[in-house]
Backbone as JSON, one array per atom type, in Angstrom:
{
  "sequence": "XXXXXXXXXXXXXXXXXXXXXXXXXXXXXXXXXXXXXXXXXXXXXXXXXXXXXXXXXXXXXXXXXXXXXXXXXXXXXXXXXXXXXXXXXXXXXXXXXXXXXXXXXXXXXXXXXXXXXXXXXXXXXXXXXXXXXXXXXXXXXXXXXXXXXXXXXXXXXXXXXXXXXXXXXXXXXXXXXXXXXXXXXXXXXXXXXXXXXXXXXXXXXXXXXXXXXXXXXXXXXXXXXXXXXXXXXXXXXXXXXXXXXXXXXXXXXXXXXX",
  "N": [[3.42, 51.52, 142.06], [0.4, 51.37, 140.53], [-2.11, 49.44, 140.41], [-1.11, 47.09, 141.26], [-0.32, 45.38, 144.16], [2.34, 45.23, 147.01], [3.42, 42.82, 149.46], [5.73, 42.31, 151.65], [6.7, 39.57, 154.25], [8.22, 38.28, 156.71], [9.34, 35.83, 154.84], [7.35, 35.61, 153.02], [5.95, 36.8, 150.25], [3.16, 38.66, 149.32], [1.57, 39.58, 147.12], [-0.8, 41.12, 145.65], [-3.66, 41.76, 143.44], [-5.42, 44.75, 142.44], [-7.64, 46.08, 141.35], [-10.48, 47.23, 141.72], [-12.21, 48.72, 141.28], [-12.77, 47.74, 138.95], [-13.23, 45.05, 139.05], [-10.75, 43.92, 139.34], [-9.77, 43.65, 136.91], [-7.58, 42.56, 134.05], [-5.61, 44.59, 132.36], [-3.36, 46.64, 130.07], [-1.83, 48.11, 131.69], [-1.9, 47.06, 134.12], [-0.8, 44.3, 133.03], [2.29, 45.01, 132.75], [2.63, 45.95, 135.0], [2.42, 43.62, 136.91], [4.31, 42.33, 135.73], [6.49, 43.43, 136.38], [6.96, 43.07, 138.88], [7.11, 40.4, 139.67], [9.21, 40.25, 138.27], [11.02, 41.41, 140.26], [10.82, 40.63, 142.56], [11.63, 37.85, 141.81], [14.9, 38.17, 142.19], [14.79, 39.23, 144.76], [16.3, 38.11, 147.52], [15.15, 38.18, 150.36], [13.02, 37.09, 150.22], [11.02, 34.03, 150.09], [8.57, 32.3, 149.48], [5.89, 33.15, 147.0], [2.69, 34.73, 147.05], [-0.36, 35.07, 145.49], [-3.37, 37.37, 144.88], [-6.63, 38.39, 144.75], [-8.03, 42.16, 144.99], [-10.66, 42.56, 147.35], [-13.72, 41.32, 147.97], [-15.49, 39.62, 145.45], [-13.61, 39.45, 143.58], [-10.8, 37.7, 142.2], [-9.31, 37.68, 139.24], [-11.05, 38.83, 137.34], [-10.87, 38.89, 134.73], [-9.6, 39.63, 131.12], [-9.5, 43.03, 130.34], [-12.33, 43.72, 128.83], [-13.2, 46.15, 127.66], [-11.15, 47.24, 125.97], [-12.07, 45.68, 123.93], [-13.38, 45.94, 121.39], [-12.11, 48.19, 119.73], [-9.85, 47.15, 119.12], [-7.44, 45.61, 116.83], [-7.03, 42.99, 114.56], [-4.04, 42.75, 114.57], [-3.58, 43.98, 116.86], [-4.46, 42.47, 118.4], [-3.19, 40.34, 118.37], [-0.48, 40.7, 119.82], [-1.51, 41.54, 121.68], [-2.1, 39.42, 123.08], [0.69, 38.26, 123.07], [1.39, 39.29, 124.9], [0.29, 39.33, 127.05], [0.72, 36.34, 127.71], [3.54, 36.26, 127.38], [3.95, 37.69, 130.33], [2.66, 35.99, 131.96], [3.87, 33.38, 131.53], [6.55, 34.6, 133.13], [5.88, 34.69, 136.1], [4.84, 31.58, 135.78], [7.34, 30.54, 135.18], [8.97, 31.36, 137.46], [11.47, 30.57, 140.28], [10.45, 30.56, 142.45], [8.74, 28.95, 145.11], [5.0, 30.05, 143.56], [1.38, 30.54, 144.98], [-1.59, 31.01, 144.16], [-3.97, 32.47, 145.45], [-7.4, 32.05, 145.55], [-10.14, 34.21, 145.5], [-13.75, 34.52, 144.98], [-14.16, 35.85, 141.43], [-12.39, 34.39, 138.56], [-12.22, 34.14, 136.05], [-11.62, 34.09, 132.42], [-8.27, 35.82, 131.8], [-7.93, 35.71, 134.22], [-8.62, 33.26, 135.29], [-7.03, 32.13, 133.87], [-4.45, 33.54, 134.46], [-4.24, 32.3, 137.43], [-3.64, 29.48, 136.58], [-1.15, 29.85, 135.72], [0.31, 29.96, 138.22], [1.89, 27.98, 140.45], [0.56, 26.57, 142.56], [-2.86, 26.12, 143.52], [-5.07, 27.73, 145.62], [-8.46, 27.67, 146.44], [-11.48, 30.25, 147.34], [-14.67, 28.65, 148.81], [-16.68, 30.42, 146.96], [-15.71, 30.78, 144.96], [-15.33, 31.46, 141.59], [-14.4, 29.76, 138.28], [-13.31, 30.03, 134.78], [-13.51, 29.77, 131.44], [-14.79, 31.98, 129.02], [-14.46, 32.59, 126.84], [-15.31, 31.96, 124.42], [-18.25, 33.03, 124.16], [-17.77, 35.65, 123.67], [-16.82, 35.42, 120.99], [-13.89, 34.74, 120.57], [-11.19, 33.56, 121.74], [-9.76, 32.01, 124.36], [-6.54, 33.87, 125.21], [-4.31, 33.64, 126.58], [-2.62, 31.62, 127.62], [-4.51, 29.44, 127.83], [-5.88, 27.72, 126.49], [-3.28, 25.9, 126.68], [-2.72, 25.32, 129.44], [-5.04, 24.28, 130.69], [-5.41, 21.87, 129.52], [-3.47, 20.61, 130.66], [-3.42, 20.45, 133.49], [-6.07, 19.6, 133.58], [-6.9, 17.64, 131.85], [-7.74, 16.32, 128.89], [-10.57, 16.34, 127.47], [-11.65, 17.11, 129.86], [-10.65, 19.63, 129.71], [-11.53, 20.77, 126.9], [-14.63, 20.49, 127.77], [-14.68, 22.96, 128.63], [-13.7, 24.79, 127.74], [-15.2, 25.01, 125.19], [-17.51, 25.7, 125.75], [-17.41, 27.72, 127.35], [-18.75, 27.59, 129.83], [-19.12, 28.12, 133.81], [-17.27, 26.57, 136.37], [-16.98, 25.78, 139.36], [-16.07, 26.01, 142.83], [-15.92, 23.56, 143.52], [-16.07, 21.88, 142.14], [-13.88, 22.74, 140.64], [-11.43, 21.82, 142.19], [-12.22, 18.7, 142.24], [-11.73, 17.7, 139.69], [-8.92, 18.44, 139.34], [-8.01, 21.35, 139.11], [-7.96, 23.08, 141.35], [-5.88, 22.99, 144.35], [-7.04, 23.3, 146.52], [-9.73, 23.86, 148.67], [-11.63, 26.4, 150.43], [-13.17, 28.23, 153.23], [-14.21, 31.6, 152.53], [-13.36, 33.66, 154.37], [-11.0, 32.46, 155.34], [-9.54, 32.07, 153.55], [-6.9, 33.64, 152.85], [-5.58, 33.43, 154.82], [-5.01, 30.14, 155.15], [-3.62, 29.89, 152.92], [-1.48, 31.13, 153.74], [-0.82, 29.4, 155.7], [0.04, 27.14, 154.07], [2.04, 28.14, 152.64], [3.97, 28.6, 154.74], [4.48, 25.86, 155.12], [6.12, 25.14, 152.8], [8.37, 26.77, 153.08], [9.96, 25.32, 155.37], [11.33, 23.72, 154.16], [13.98, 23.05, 151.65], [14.98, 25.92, 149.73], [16.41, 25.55, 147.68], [16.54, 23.34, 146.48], [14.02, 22.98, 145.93], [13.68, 25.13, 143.87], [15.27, 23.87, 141.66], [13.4, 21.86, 141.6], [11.17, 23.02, 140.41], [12.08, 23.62, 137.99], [13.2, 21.29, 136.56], [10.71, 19.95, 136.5], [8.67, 21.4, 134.83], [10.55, 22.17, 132.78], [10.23, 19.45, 131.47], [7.99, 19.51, 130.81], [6.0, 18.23, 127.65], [8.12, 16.97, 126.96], [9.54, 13.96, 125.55], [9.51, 11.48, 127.38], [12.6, 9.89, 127.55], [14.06, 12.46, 127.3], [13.14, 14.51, 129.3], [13.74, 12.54, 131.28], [16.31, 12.95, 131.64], [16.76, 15.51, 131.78], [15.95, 15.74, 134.72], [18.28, 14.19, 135.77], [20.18, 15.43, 135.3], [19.67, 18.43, 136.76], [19.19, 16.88, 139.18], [21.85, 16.36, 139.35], [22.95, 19.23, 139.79], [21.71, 19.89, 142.1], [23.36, 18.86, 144.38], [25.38, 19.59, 144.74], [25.66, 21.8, 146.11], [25.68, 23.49, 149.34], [23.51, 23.45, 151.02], [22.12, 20.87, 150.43], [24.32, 18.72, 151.15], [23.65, 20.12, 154.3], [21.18, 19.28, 154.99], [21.2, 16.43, 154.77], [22.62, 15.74, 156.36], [21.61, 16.71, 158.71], [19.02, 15.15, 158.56], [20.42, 12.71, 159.42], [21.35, 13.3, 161.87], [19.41, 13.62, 163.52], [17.7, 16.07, 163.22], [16.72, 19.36, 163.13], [16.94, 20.89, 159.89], [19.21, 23.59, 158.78], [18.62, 25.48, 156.54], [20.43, 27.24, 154.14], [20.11, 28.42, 151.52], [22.02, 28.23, 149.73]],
  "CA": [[2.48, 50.81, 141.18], [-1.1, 51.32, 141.27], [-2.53, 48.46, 140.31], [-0.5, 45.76, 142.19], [0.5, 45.89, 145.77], [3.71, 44.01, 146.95], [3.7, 43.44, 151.14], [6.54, 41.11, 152.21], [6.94, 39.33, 155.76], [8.86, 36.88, 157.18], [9.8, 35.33, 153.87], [6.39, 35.45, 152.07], [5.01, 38.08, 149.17], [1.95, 38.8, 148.9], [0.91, 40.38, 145.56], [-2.17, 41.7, 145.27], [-4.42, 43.0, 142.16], [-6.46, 45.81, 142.74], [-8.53, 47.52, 140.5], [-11.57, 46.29, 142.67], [-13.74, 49.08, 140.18], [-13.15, 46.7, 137.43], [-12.91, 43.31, 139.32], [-9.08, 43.34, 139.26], [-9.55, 42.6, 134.96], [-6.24, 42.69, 133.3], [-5.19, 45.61, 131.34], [-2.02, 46.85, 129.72], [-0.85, 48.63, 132.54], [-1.83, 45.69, 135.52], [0.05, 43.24, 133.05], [3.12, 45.72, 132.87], [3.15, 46.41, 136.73], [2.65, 42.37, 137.19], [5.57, 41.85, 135.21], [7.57, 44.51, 137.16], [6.55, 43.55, 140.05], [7.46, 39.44, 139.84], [10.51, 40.08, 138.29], [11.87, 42.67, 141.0], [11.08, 39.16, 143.39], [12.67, 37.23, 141.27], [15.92, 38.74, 142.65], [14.68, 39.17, 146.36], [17.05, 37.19, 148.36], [14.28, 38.18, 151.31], [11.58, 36.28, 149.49], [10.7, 32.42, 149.7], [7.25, 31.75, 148.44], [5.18, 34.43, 146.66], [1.22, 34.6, 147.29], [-0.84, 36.09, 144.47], [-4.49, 36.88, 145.13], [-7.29, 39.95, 144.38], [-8.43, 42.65, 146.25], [-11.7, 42.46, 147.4], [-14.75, 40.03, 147.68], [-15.94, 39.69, 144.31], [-13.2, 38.46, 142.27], [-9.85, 37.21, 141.85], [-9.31, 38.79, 138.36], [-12.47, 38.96, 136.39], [-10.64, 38.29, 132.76], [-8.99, 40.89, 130.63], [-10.33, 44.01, 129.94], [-13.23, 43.77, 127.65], [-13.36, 47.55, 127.22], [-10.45, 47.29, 124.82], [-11.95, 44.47, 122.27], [-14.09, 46.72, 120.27], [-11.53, 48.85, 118.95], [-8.71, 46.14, 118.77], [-7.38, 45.12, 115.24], [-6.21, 41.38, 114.56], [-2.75, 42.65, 114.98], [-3.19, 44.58, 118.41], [-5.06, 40.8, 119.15], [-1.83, 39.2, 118.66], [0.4, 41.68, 120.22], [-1.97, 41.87, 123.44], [-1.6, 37.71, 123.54], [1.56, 37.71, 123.43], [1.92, 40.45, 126.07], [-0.57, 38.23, 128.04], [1.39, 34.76, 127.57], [4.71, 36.78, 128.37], [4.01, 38.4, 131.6], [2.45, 34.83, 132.9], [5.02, 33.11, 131.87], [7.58, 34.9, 133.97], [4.69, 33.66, 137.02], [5.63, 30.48, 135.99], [8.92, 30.2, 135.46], [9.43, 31.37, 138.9], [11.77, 29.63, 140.68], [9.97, 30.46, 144.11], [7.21, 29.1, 144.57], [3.86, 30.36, 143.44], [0.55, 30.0, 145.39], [-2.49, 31.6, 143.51], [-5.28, 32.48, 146.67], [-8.29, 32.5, 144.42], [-11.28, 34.75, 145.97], [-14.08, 34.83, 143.94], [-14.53, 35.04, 139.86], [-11.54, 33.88, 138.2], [-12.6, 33.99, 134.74], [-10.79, 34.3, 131.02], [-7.34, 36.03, 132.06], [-7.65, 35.95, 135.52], [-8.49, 31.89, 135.53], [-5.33, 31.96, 132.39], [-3.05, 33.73, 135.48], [-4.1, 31.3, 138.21], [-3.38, 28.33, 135.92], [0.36, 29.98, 135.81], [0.77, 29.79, 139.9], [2.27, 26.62, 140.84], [-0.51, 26.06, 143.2], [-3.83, 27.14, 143.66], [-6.55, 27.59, 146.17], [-9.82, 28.89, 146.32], [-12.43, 30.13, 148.46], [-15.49, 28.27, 148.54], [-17.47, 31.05, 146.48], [-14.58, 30.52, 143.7], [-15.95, 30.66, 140.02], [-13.82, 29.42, 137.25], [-14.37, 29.39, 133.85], [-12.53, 30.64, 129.87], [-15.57, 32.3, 128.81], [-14.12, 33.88, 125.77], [-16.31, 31.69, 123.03], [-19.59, 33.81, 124.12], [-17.73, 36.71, 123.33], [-16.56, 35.35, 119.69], [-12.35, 35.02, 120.59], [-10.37, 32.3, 122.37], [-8.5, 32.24, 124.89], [-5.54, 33.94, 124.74], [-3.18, 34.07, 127.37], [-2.6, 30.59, 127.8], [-5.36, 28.64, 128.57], [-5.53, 26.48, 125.66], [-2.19, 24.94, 126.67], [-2.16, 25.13, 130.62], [-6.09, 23.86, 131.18], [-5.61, 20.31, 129.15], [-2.66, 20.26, 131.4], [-4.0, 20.34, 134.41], [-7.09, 18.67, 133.62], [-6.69, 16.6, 131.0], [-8.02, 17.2, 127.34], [-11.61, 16.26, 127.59], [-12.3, 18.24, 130.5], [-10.52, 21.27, 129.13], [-12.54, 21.27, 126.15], [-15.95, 21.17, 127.82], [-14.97, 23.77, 129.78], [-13.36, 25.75, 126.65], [-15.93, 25.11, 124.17], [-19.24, 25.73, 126.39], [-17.49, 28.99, 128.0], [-19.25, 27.48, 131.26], [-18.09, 28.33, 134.8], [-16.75, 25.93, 137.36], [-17.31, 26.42, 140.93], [-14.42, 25.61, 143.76], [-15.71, 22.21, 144.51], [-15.82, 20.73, 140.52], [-12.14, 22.52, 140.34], [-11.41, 20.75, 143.41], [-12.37, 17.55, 141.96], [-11.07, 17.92, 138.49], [-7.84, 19.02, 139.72], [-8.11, 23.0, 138.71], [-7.24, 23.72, 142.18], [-5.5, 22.17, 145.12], [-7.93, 23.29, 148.15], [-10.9, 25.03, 148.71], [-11.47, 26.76, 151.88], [-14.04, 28.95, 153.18], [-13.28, 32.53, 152.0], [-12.76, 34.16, 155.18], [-10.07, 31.75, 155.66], [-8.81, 31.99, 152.05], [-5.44, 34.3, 152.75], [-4.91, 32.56, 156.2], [-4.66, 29.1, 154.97], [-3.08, 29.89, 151.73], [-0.07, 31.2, 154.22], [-0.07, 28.41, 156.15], [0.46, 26.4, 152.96], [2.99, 28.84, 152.38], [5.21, 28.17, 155.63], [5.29, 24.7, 154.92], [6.93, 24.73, 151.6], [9.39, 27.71, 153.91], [10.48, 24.73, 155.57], [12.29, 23.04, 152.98], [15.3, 23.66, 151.09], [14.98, 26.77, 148.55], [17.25, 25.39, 145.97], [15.96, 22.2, 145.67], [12.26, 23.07, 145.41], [13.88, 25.51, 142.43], [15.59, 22.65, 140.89], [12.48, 20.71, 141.25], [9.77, 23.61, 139.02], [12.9, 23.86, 136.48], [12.69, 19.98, 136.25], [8.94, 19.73, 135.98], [8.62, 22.72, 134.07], [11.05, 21.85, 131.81], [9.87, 18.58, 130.96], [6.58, 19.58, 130.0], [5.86, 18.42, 126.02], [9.19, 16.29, 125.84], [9.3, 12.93, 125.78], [9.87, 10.37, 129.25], [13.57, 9.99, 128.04], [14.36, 13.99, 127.22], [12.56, 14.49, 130.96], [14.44, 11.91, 132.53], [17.85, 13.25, 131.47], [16.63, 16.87, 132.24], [16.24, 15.32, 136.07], [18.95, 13.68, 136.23], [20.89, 17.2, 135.52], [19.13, 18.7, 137.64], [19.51, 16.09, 140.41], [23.61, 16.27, 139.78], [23.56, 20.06, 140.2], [21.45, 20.19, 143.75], [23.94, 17.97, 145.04], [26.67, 20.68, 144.64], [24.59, 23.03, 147.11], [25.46, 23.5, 150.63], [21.84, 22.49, 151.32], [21.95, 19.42, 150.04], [24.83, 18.58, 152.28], [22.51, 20.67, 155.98], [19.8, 18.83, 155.06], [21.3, 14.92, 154.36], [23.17, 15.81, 157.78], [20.59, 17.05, 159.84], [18.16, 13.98, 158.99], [21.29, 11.49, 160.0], [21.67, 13.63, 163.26], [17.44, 13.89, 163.91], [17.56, 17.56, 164.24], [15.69, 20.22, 162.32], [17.79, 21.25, 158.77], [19.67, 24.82, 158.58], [19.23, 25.66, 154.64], [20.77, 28.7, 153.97], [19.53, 28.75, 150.4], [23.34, 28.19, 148.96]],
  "C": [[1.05, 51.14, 141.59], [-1.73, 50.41, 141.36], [-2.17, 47.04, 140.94], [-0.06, 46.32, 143.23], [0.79, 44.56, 146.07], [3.38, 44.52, 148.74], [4.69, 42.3, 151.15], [6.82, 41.28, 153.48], [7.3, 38.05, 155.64], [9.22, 35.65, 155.58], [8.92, 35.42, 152.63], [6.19, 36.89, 151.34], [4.17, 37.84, 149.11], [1.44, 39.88, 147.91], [-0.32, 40.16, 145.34], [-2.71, 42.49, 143.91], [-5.14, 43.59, 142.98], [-6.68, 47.13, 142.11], [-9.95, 47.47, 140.4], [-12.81, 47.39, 141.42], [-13.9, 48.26, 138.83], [-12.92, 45.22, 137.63], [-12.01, 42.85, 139.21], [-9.04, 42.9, 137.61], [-7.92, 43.34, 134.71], [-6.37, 44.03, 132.24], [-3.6, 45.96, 130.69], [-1.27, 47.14, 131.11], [-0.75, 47.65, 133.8], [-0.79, 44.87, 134.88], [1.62, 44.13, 132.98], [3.58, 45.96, 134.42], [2.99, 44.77, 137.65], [3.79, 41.96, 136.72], [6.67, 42.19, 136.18], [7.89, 43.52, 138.65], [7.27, 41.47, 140.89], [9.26, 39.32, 139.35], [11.93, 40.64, 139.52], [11.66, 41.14, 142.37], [11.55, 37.83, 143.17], [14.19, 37.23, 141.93], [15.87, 39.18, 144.02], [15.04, 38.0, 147.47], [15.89, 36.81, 149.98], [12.77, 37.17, 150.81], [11.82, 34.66, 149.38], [10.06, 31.87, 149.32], [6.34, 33.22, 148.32], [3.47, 33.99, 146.52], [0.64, 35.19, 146.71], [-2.56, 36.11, 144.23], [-5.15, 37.83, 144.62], [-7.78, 40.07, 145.39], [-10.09, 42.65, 146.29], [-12.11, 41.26, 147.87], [-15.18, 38.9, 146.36], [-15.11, 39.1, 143.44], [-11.47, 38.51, 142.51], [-8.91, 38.28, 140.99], [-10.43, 38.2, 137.44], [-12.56, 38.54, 134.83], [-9.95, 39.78, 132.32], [-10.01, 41.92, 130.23], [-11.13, 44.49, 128.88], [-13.25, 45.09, 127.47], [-12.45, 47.52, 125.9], [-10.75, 46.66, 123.76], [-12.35, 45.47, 120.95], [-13.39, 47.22, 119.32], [-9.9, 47.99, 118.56], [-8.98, 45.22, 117.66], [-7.0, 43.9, 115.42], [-4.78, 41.77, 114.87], [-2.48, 43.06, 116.58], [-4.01, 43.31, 118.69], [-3.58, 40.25, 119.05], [-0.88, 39.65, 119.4], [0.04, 41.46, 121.9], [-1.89, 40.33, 123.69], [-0.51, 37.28, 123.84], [2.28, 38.32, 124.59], [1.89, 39.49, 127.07], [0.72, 36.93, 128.66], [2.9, 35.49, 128.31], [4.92, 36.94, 129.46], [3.48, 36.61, 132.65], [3.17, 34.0, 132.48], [6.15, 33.44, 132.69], [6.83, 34.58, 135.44], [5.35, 32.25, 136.61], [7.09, 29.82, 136.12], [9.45, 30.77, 136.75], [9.77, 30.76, 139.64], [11.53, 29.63, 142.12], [9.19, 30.05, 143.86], [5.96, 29.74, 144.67], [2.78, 30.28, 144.06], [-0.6, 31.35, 145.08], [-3.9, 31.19, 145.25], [-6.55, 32.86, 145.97], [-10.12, 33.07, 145.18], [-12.31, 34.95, 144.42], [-13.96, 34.46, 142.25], [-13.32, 34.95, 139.55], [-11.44, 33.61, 136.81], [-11.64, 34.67, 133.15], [-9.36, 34.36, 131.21], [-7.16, 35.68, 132.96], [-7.73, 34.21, 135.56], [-6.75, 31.48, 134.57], [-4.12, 32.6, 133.4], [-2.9, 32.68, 136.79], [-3.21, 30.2, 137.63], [-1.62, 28.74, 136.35], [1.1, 29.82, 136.9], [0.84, 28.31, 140.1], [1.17, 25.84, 141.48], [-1.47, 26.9, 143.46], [-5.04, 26.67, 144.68], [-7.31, 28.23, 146.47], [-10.79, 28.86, 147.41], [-13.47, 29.54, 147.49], [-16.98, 29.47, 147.58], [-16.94, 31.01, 145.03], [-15.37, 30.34, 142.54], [-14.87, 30.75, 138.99], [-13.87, 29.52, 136.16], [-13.38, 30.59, 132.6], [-13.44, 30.64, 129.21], [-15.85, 33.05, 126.97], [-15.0, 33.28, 124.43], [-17.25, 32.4, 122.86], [-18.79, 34.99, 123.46], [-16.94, 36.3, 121.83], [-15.03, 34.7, 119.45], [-12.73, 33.99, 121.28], [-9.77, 32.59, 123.46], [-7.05, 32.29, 124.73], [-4.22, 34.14, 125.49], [-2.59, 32.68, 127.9], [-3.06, 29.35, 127.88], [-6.07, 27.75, 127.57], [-4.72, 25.42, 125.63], [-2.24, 24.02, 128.08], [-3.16, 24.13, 130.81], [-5.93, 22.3, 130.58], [-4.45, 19.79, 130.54], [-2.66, 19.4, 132.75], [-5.27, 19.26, 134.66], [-8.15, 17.7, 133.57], [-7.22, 17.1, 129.89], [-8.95, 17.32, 127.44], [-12.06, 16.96, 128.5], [-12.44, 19.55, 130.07], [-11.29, 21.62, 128.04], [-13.95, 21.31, 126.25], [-15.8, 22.35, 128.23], [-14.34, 25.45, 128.84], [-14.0, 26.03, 124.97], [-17.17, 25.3, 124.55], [-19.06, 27.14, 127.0], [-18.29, 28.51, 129.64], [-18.27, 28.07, 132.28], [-18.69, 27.34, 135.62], [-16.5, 26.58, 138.52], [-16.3, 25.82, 141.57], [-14.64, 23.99, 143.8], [-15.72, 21.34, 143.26], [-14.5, 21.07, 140.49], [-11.51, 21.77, 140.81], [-10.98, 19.38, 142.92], [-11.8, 17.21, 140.83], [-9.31, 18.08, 138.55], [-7.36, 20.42, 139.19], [-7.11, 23.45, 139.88], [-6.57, 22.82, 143.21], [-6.71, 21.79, 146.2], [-8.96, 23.91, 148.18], [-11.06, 25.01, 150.33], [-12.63, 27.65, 152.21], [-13.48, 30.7, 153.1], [-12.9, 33.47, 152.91], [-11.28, 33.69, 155.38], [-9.34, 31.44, 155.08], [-7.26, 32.28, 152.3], [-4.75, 33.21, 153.99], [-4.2, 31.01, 156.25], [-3.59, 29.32, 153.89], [-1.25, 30.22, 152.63], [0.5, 30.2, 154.78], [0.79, 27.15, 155.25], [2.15, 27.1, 152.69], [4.35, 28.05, 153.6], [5.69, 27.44, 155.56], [5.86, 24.54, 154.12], [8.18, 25.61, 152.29], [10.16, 26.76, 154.38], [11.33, 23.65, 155.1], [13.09, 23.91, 152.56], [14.61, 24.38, 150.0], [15.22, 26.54, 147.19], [16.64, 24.16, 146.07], [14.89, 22.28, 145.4], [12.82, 24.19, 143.76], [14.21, 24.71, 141.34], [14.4, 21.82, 140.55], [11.48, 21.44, 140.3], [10.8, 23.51, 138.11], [12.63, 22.32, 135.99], [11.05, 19.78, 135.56], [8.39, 20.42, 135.33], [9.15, 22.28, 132.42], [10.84, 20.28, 130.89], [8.47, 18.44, 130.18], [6.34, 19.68, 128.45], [6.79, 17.47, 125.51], [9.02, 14.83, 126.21], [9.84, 12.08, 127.08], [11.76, 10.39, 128.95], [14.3, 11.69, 127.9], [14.1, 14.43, 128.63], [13.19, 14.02, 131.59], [16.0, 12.57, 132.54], [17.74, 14.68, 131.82], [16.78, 16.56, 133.73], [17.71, 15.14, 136.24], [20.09, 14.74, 136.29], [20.67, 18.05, 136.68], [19.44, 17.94, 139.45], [21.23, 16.16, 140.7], [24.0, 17.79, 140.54], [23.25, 20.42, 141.74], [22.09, 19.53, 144.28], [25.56, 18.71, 144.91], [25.87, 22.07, 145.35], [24.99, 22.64, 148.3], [24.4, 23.05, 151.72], [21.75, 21.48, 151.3], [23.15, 18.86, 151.53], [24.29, 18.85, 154.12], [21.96, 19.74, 155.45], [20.58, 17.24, 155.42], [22.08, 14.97, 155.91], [22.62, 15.86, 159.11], [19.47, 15.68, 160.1], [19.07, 12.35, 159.36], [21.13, 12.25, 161.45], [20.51, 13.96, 163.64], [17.29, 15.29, 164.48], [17.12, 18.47, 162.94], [16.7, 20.97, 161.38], [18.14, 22.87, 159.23], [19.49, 25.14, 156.68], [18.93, 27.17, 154.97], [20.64, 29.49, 152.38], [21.28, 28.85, 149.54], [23.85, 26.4, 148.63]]
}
């Protein structure tokens, strides 16, 4: 791949953009080799939480690649949205979990791929922001749906009708992101975050994004009965059994991810 680089250790991925001459922006071929690149860890038995950050100082991912608008018709606009929305969806629906390390700008696409990472934190230089009104268009890769989500309706629409950008410590506060950190210390913490979710059971933290995932839009009893599915099948897991054993016998769980 050129554009993404995959390192895995000790259980974690770290997926990297880098196309540092264009601020990591999204293009056909980054969201094509992002797709590739989550699904092929999808299926990595060696993998427990995946870390998804940009290369460089400067930015995160910068937004999609304005070079292409000019000559893009209303149909290659709908085509490239739904590319968009596709490829970060499979980011979310990931049943590992996600942790978006946000250096830097973070803006249009690149804030619309964070949003898709389960969790997110940023260095203190972090700018935010779905900019796409100045340039005439919407956001299109999600961030009409995810941003009320996150951080409620009224926020999301100052922050999607002014095109402004948000700095680490309003995301912070808003709930955009989880943490802000100083950005030397961005990757370092973001792992340690990492280890600790390592220490839990696999399958039940999967059970638990399909739950919360899947409830998103339906109503409290459609949700509750999705749990409660959910709750019958992690209880047919080998895990479930280590774990409920280990905290009767005060000794540190074995989950073997079965």
């Amino acid at each position: 791949m050129d554009f993404i680089k995959l390192e895995i250790s000790d259980g974690i991925a770290l997926v990297t953009v880098d196309r540092q001459s264009k601020l990591n922006a999204l293009n056909d071929q980054v969201l094509q080799e992002l797709e590739t690149c989550f699904m092929e860890l999808r299926d990595n038995a060696d993998v427990r939480v995946i870390i998804l950050t940009g290369a460089g100082k400067k930015a995160f991912v910068a937004g999609a690649d304005i070079g292409q608008f000019p000559d893009m018709s209303a149909d290659d606009a709908e085509q490239f949205s739904k590319r968009g929305q596709a490829v970060f969806d499979v980011v979310e629906k990931s049943r590992k979990p996600v942790l978006a390390a946000v250096n830097g700008f973070a803006l249009g696409g690149g804030c619309e791929l964070a949003m898709a990472c389960h969790l997110r934190y940023a260095s203190d230089n972090a700018q935010f922001g779905l900019p796409e009104v100045k340039l005439g268009v919407i956001a299109g890769f999600g961030g009409t749906q995810r941003l009320p989500l996150l951080v409620g309706t009224g926020r999301a629409l100052d922050i999607l009708l002014s095109g402004r950008m948000v700095d680490a410590e309003e995301a912070k506060t808003i709930g955009l992101v989880n943490g802000v950190c100083n950005q030397a210390e961005l990757l370092e913490t973001v792992i340690e975050k990492a280890k600790v979710l390592m220490q839990q059971a696999p399958l039940a933290q999967s059970y638990t994004l399909q739950s919360v995932y899947a409830g998103i839009g339906q109503d409290m009893e459609t949700g509750l009965n999705m749990e409660v599915q959910a709750f019958r099948e992690v209880f047919d897991t080998e895990d479930r059994v280590e774990g409920s054993q280990a905290f009767l016998d005060r000794r540190k769980p074995n989950f073997r991810n079965r």
